[in-house]
PAMAR-68132 format. One record per residue: chain; x, y, z of N, C-alpha, C, O in turn. Coordinates in pm, 1 decimal. Atoms other than C-alpha are relative to their C-alpha. Layout:
! PAMAR-68132
ch|nx|ny|nz|cax|cay|caz|cx|cy|cz|ox|oy|oz
A|X|Y|Z|X|Y|Z|X|Y|Z|X|Y|Z .
...
***
This chain:
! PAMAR-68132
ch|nx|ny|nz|cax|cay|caz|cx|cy|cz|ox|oy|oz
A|-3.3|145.5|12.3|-5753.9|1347.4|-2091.5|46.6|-61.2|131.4|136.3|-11.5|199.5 .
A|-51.6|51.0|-96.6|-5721.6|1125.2|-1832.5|97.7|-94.1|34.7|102.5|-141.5|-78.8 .
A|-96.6|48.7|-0.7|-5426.0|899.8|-1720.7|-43.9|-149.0|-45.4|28.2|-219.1|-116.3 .
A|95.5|135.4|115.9|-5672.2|581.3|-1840.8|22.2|5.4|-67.1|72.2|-102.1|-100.1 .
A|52.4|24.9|127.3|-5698.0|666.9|-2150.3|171.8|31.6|-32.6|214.3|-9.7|-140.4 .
A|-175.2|22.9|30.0|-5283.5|726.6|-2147.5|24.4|-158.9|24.7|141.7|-192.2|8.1 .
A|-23.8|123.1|-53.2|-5305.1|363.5|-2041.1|87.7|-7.0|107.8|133.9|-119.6|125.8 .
A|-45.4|-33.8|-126.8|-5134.4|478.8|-1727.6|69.8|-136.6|83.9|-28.1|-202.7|118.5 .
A|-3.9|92.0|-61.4|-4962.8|195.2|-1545.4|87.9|56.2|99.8|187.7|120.3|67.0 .
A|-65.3|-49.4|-81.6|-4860.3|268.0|-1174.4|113.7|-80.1|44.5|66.1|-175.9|105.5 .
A|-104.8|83.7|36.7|-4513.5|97.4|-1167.8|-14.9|-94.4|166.0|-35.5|-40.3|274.6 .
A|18.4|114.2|-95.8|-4533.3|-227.5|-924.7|115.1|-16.0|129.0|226.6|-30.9|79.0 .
A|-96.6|17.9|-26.8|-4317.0|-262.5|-625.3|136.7|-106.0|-36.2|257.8|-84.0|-35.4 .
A|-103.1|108.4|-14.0|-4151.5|-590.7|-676.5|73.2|116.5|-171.6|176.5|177.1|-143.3 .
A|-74.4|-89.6|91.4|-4042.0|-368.2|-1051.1|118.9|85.5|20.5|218.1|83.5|-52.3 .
A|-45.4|-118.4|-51.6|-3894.2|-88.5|-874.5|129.2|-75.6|108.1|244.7|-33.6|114.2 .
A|-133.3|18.9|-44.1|-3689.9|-309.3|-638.6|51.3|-101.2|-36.3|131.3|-150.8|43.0 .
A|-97.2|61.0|62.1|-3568.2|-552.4|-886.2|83.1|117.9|-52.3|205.0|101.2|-46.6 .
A|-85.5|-74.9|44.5|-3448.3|-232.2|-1037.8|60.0|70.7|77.7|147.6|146.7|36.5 .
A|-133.8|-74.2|-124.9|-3279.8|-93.7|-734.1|108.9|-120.2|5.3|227.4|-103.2|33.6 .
A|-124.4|89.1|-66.8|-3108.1|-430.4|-694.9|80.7|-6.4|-140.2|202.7|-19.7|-130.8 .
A|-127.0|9.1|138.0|-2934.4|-441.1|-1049.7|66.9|135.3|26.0|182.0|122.1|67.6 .
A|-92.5|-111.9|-36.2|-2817.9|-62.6|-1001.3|103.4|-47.2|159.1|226.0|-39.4|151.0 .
A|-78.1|40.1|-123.3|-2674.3|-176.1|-642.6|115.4|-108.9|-59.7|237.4|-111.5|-43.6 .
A|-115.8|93.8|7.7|-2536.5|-469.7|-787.5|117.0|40.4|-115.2|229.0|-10.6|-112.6 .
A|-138.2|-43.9|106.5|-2322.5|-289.0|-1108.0|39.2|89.0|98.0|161.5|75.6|102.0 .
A|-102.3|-51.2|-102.6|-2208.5|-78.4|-838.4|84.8|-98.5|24.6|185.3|-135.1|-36.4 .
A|-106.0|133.8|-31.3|-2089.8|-365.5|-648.0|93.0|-46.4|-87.4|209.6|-44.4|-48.1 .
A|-120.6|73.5|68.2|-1910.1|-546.6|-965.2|77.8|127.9|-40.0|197.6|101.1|-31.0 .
A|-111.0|-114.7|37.8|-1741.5|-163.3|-1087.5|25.0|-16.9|161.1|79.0|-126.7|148.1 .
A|-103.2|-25.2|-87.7|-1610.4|-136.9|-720.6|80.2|-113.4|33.4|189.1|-88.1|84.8 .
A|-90.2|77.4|22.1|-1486.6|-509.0|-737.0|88.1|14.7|-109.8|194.4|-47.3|-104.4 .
A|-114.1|-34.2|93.4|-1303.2|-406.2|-1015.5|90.5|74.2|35.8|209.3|50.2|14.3 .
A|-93.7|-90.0|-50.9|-1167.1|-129.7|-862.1|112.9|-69.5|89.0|234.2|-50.0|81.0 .
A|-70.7|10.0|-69.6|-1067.3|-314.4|-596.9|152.5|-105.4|-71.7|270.6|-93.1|-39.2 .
A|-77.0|68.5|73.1|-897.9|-585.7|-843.4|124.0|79.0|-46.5|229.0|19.1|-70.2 .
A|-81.5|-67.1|101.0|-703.9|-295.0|-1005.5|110.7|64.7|105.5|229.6|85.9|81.8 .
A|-107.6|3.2|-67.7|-566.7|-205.0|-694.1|112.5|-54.0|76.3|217.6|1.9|107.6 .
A|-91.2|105.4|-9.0|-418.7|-527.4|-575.3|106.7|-32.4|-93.8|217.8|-72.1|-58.5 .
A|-57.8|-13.7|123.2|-297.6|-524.7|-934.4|152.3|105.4|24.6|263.5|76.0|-19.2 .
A|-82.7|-81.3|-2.1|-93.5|-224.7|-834.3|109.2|-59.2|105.7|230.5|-77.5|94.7 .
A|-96.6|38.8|-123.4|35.8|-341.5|-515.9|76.1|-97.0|-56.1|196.5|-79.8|-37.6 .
A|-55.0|116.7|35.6|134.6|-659.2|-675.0|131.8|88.2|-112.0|249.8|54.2|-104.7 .
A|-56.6|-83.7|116.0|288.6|-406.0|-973.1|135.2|66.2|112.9|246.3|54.1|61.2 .
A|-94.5|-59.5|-99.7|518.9|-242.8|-679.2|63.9|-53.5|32.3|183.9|-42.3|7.2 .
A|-110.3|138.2|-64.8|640.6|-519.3|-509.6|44.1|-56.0|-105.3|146.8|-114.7|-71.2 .
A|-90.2|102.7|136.0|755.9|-693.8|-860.9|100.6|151.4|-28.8|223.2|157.1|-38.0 .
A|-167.6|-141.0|51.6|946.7|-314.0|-948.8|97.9|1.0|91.2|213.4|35.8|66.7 .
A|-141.3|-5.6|-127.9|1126.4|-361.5|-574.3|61.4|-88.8|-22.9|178.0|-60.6|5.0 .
A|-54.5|122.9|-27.8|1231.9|-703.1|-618.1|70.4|4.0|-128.1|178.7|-53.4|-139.3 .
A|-94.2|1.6|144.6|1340.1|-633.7|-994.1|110.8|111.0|-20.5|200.3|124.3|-104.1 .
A|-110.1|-142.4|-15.0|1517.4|-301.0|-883.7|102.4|-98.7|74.1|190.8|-161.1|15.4 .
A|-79.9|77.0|-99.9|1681.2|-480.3|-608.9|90.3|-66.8|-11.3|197.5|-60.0|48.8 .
A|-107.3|88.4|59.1|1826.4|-748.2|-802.5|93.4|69.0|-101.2|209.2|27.7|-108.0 .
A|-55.8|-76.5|78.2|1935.0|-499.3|-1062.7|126.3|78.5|84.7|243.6|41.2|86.2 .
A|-75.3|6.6|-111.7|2092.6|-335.1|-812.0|141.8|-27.9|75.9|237.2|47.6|94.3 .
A|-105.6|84.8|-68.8|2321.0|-569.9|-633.8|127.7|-40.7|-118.6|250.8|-37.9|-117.4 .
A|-92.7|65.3|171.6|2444.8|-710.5|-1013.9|81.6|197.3|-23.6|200.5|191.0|-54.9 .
A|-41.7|-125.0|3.7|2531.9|-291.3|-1032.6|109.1|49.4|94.1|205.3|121.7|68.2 .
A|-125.5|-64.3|-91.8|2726.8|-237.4|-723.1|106.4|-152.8|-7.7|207.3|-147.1|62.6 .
A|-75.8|93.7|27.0|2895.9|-562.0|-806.8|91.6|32.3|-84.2|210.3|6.1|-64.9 .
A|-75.7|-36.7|120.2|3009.8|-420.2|-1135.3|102.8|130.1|89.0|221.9|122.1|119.0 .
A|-79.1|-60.5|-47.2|3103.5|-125.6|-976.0|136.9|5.2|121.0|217.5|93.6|150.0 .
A|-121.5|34.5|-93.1|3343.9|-270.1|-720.9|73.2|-110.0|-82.1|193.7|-90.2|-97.1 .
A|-97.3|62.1|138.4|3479.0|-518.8|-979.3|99.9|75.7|-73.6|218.6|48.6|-91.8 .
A|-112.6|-96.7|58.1|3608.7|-226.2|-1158.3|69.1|141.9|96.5|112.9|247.4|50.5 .
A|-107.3|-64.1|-108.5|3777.0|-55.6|-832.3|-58.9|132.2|-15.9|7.8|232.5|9.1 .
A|43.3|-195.7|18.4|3532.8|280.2|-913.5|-92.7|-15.4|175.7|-211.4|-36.0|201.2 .
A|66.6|10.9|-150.5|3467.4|270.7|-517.1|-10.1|131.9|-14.2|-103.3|150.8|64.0 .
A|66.5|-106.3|-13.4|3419.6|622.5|-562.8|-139.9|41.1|-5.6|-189.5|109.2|84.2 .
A|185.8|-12.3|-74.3|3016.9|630.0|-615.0|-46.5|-137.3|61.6|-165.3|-158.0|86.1 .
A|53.3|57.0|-148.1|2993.8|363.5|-386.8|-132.0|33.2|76.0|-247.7|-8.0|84.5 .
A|66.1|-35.9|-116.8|2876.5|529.6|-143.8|-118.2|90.7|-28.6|-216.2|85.1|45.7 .
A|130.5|-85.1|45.0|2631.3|795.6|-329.3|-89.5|-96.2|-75.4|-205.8|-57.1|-84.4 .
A|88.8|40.5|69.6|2486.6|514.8|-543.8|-104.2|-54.7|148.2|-224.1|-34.7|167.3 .
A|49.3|68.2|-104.0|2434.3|318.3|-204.3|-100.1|101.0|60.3|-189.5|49.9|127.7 .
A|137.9|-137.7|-96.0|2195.8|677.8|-59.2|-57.1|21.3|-114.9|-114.6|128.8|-97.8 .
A|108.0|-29.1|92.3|2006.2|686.7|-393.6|-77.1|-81.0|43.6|-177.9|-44.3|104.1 .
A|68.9|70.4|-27.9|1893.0|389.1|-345.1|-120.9|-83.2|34.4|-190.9|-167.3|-22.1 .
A|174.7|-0.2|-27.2|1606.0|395.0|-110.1|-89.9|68.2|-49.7|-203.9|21.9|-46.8 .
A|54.8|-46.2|17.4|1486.4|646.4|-240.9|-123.0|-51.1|-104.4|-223.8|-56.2|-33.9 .
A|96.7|35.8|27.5|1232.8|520.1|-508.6|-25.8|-179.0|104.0|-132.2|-229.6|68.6 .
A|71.8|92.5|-65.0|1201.9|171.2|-243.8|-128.8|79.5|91.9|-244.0|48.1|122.0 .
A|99.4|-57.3|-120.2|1048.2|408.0|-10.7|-77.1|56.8|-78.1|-183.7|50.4|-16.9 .
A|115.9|-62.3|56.8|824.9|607.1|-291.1|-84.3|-116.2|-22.0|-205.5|-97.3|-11.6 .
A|53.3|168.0|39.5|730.4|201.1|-382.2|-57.9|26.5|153.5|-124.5|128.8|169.6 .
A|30.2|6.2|-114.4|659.0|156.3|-30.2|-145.1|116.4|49.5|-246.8|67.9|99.1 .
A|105.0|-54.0|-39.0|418.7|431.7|42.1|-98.8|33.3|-127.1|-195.6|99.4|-89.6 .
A|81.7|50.0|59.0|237.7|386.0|-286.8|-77.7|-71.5|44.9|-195.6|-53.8|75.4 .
A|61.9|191.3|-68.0|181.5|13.0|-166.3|-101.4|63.1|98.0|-222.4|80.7|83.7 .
A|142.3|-27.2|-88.5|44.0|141.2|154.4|-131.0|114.8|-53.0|-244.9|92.6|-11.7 .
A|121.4|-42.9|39.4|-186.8|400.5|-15.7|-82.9|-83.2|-77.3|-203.6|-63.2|-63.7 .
A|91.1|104.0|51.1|-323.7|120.6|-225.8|-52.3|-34.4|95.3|-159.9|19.4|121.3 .
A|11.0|92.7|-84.1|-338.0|-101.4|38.2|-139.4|65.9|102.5|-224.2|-18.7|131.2 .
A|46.4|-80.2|-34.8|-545.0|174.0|223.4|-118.1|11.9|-81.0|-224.4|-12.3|-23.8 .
A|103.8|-45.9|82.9|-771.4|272.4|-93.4|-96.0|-160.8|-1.8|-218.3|-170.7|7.7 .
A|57.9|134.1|4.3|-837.7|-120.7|-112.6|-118.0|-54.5|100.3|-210.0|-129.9|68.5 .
A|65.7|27.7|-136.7|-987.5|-127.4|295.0|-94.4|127.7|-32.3|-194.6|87.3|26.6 .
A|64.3|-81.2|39.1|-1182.4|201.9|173.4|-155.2|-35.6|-61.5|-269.8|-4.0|-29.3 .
A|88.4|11.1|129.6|-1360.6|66.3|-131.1|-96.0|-152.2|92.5|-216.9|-166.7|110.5 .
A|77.2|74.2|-88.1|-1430.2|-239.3|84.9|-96.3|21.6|151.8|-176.0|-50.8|211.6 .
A|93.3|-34.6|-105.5|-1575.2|-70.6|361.1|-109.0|30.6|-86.3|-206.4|-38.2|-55.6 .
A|125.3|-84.3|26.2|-1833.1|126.3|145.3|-114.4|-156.6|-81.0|-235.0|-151.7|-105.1 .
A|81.8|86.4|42.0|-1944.5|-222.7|2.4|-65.2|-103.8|98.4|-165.9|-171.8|78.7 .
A|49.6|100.0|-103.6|-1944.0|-420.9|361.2|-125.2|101.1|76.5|-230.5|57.7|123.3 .
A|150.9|-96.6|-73.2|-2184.3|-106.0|509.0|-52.7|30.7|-30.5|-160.7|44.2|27.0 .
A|121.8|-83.9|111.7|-2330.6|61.0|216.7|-109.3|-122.7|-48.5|-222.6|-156.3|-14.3 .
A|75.2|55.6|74.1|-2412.9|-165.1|-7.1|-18.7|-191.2|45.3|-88.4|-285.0|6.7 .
A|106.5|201.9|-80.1|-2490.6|-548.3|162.6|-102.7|25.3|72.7|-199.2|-51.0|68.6 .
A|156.1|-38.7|-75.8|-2749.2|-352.5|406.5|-60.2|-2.9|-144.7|-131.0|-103.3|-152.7 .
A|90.3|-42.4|42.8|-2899.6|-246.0|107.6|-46.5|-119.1|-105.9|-159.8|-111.1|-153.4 .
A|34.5|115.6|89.1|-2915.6|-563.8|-115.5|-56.9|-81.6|111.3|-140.7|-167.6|84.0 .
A|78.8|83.7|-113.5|-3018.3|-712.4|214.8|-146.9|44.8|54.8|-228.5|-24.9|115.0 .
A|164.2|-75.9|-14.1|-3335.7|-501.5|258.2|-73.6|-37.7|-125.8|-181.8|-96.3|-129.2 .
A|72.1|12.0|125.3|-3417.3|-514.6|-86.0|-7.4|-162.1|-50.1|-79.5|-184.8|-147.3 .
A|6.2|153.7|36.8|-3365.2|-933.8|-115.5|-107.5|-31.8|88.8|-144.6|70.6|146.1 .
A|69.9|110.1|-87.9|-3611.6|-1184.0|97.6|-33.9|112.2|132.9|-44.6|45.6|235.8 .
A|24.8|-101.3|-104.0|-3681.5|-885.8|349.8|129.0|8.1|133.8|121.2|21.0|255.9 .
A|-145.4|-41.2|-116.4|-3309.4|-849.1|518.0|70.1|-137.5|13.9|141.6|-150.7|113.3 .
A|-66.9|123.8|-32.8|-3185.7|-1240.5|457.4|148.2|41.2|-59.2|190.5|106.0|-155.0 .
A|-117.8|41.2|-65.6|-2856.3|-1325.4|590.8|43.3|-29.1|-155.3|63.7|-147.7|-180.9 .
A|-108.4|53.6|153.2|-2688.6|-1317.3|179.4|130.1|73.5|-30.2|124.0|192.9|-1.1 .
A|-123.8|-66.4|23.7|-2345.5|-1208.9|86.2|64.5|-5.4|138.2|69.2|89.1|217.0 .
A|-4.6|-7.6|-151.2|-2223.7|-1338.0|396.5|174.8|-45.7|-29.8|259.3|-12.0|53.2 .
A|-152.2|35.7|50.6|-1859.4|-1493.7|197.2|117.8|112.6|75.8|224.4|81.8|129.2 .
A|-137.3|-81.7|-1.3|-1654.4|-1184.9|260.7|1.4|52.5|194.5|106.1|70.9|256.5 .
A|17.7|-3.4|-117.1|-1786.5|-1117.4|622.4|63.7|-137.5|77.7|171.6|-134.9|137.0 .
A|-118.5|149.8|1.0|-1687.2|-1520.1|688.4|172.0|16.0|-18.6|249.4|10.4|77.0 .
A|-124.0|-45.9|-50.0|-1354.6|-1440.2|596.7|72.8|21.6|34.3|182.1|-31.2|54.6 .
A|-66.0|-109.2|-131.4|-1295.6|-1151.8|790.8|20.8|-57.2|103.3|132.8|-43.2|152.5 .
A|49.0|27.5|-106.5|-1407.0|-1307.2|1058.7|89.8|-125.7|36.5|95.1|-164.3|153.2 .
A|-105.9|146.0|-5.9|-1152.6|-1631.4|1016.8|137.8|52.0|-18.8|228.3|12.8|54.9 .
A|-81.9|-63.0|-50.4|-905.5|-1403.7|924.3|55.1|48.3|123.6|166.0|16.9|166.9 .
A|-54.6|-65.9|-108.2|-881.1|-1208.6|1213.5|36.0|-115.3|122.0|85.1|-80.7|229.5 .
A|-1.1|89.8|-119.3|-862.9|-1497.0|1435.0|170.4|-66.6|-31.1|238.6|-125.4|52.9 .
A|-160.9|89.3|18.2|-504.3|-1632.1|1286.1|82.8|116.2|9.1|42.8|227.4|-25.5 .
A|-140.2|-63.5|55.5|-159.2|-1476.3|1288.5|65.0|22.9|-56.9|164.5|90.0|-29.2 .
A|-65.3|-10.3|120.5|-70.1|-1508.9|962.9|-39.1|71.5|-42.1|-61.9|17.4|-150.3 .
A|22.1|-135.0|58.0|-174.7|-1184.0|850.3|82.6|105.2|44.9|106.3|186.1|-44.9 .
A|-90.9|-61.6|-43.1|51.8|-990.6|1049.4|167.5|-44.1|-60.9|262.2|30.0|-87.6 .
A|-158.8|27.2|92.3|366.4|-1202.7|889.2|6.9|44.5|-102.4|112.8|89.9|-145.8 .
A|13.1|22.1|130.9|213.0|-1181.1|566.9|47.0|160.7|-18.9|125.7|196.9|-106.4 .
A|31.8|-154.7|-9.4|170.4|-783.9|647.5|166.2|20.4|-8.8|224.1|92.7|-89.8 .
A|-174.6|-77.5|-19.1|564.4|-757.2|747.9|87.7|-45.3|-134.2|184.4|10.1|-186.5 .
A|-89.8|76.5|120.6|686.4|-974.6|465.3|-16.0|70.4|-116.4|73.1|106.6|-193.2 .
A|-26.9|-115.6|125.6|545.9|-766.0|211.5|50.4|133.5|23.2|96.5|180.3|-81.0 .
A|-57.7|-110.0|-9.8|661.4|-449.1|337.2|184.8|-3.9|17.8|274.4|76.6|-7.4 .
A|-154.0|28.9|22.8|995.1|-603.2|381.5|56.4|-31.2|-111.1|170.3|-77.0|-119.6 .
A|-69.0|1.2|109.5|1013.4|-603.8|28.0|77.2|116.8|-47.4|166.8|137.0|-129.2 .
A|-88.0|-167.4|78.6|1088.1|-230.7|10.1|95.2|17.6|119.3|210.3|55.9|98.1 .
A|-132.2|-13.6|-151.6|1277.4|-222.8|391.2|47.6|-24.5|-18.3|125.1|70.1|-32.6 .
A|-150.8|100.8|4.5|1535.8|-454.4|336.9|92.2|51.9|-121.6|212.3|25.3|-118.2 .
A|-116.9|-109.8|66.0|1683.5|-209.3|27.4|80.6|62.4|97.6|194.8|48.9|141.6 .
A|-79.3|-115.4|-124.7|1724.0|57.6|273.0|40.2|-11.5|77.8|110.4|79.8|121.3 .
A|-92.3|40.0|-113.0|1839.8|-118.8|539.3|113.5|-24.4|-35.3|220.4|24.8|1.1 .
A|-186.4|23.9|22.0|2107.8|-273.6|382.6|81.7|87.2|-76.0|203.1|71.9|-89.9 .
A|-72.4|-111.3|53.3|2183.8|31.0|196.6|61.1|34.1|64.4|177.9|-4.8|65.2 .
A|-63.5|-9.4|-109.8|2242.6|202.7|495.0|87.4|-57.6|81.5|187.6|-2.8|127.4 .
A|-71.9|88.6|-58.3|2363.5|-63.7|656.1|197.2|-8.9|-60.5|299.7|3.6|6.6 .
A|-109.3|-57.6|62.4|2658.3|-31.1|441.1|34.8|92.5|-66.3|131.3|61.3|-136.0 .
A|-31.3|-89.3|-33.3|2679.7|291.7|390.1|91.6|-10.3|149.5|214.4|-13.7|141.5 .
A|-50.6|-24.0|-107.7|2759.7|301.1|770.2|202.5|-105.6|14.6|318.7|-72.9|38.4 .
A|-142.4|36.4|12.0|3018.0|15.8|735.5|85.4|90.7|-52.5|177.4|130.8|18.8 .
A|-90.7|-0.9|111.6|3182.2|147.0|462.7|53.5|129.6|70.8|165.4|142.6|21.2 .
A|10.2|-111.3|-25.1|3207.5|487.0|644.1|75.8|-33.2|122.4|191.5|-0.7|96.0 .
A|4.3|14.0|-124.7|3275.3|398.1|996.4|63.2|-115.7|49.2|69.4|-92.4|169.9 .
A|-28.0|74.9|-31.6|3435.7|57.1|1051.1|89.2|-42.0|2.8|104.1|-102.0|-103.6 .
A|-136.1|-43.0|-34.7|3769.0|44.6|1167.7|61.5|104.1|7.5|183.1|89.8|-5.2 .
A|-2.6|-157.0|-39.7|3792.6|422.0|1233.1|-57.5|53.0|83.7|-162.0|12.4|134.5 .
A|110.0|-67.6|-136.5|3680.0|634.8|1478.9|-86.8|140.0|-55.7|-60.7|215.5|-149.3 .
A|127.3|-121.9|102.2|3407.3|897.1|1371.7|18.4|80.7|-27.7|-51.3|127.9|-117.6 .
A|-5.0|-120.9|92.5|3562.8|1192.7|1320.4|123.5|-51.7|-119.2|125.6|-5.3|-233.1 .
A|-86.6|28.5|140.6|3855.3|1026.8|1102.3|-102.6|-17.4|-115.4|-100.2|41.0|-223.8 .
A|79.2|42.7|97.1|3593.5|886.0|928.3|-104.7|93.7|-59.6|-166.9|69.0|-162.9 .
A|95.1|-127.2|65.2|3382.2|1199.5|866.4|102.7|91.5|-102.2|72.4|152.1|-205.0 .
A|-86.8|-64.2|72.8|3695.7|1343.1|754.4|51.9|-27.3|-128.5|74.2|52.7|-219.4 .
A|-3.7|46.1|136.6|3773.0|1109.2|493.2|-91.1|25.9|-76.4|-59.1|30.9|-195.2 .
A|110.0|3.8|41.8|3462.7|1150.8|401.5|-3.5|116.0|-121.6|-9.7|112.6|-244.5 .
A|10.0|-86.3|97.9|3458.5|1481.2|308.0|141.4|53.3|-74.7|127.5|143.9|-156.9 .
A|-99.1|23.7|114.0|3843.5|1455.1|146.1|-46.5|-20.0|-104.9|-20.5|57.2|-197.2 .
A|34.9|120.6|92.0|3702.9|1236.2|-64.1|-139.4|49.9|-79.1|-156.6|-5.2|-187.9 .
A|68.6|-42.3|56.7|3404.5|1415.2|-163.3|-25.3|140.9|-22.8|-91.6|183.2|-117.4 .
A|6.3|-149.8|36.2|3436.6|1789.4|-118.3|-148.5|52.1|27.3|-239.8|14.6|100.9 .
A|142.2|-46.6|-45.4|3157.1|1956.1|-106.3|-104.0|-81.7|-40.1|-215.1|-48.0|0.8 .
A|99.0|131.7|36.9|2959.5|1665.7|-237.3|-55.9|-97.4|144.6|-131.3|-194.7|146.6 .
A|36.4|88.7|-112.2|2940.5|1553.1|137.0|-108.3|50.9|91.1|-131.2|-5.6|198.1 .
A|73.8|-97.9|-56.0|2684.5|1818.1|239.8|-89.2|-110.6|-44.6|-150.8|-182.0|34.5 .
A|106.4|45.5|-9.2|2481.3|1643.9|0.4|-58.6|-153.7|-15.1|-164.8|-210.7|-40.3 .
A|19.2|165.7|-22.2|2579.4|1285.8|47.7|-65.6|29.5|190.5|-159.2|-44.1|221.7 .
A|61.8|8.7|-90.0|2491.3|1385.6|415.2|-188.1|-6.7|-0.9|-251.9|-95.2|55.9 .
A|149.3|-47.1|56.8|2104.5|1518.9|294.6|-48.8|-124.2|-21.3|-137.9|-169.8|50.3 .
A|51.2|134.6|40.0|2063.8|1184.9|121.5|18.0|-79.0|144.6|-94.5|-107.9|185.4 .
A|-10.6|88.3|-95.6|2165.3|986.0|426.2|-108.1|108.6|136.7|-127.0|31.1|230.5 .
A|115.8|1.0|-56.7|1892.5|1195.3|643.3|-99.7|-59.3|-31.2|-164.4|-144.7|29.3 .
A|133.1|31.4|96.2|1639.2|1176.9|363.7|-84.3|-129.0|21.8|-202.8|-147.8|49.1 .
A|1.4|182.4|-60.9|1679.0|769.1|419.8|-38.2|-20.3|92.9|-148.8|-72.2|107.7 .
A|36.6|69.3|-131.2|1696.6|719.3|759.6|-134.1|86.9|10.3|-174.2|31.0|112.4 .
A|81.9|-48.5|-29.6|1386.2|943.5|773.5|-95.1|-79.5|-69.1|-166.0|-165.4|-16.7 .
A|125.2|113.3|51.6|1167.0|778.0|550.9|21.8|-106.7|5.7|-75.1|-159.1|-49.3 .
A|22.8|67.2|-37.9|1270.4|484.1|643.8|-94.9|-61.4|151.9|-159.9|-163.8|172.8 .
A|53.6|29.6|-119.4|1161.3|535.5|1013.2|-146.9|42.1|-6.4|-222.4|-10.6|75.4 .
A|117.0|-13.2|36.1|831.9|706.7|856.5|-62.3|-120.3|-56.4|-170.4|-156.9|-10.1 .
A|84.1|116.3|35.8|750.9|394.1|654.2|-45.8|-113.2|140.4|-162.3|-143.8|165.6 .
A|23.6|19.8|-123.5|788.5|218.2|986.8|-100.1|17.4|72.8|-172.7|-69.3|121.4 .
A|86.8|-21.5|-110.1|591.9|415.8|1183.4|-174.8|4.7|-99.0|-284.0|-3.0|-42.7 .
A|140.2|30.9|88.3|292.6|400.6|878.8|-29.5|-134.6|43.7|-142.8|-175.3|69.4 .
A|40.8|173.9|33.9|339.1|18.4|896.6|-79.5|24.9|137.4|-194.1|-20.1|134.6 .
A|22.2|51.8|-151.8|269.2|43.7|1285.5|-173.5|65.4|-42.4|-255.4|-26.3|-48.6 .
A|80.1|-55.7|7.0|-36.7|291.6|1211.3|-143.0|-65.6|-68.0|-261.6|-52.9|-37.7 .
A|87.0|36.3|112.1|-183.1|99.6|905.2|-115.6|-111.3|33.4|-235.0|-118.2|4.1 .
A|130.0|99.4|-51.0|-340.4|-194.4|1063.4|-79.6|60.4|62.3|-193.0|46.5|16.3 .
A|161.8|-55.3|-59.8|-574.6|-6.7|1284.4|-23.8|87.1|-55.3|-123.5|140.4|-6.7 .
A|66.0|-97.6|109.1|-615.5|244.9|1012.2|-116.8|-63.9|-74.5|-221.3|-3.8|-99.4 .
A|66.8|43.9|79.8|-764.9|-31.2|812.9|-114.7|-77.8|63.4|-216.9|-113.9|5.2 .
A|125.1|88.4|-100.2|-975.8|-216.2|1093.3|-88.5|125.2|21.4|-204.9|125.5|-18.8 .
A|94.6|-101.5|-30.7|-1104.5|116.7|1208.4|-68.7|56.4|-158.7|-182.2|102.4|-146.2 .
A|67.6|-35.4|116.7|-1195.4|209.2|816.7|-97.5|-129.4|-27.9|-208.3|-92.1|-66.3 .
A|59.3|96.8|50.6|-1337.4|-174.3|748.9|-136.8|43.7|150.0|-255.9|24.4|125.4 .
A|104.8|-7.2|-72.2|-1534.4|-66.1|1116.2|-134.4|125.7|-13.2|-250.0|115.2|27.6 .
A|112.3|-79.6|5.4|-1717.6|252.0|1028.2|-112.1|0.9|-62.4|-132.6|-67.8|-162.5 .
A|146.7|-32.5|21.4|-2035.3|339.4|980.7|-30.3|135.3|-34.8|-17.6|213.7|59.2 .
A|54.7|-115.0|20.0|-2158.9|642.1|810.2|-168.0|47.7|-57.4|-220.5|42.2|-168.6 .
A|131.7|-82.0|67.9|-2492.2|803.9|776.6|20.6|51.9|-133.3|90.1|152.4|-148.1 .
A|-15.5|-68.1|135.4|-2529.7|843.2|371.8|-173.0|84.3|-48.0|-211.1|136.5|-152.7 .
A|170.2|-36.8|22.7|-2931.9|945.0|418.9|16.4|115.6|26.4|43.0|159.9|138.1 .
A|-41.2|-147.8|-78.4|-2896.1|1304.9|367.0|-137.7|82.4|-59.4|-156.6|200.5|-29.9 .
***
């Protein structure tokens, strides 16, 4: 039998790339979602620092109210510790977010742009933007201000830590009290007070890294024609 008499119909182009452009475009809205879900998070991080934080302060308040200056100083080196796990969450979001948006500013707008009006200039909103973005300075404040939601624990943790340790004494009295006062517990109040200043100067040196992490990810280009 022949494909006639199947009533055979050879499928039409304009068919074929309306139906490439709806698959392209539920891509597109599932990876705007994605990206929604990860702002979601970031936003979810920064509200747990700022609600730890305040919790916090109302905590070592209590505890010096009632003269137990003894964990003082160990509550003060817990501390950073989940700001800084908050903190490099954030930036892996923040990261996965410039990711998901690259594969939609190179992948997929060429390809809704081939397949629309033969390559017209559409979806041009998020490119605009960018492009007004990068030209102001307020992205770099905006950039430090949120990361100074999880820094400014650990700084002033530390920060007093060191007072409290060191200020009106000279350093070895003050190491000495130290470990009076804590016994062998000062090995690993020392540990904690690396732990800190280390990931603090790591989050740091991410922050410095992250902006041209994310320009150079929003800039590439990859061959996906394999």
């Amino acid at each position: 039998m022949s494909l006639q008499e199947y009533n055979y119909k050879q499928p039409d182009s304009s068919s074929t790339k309306e139906h490439e452009t709806a698959i392209i475009l539920s891509e597109y809205q599932a990876l705007r979602n994605e990206i929604a879900w990860l702002i979601k998070n970031e936003n979810t991080y920064m509200s747990l620092s700022i609600t730890l934080f305040t919790a916090i302060i109302a905590f070592n308040k209590f505890f010096l109210d009632v003269n137990f200056e003894f964990a003082v100083i160990p509550v003060l080196l817990i501390i950073p510790i989940p700001f800084l796990l908050f903190a490099a969450l954030f930036q892996h979001q923040h990261i996965e977010v410039h990711i998901v948006a690259s594969y939609i500013s190179n992948c997929l707008r060429p390809q809704v742009r081939k397949l629309c009006s033969d390559g017209a200039q559409i979806w041009q909103w998020e490119e605009w933007k960018s492009h007004i973005s990068t030209k102001g300075h307020n992205s770099n404040f905006i950039d430090f201000a949120r990361i100074l939601v999880f820094l400014l624990p650990v700084a002033l943790s530390l920060a007093f830590v060191g007072c409290k340790v060191f200020v009106g004494q000279c350093p070895l009295q003050s190491i000495e009290n130290v470990c009076s006062t804590y016994g062998a517990f000062s090995w690993g109040l020392l540990f904690l007070f690396i732990v800190d200043f280390l990931g603090a100067c790591a989050t740091v040196y991410r922050i410095r890294r992250q902006r041209r992490q994310c320009q150079k990810i929003l800039n590439s280009r990859i061959d996906l024609s394999y």
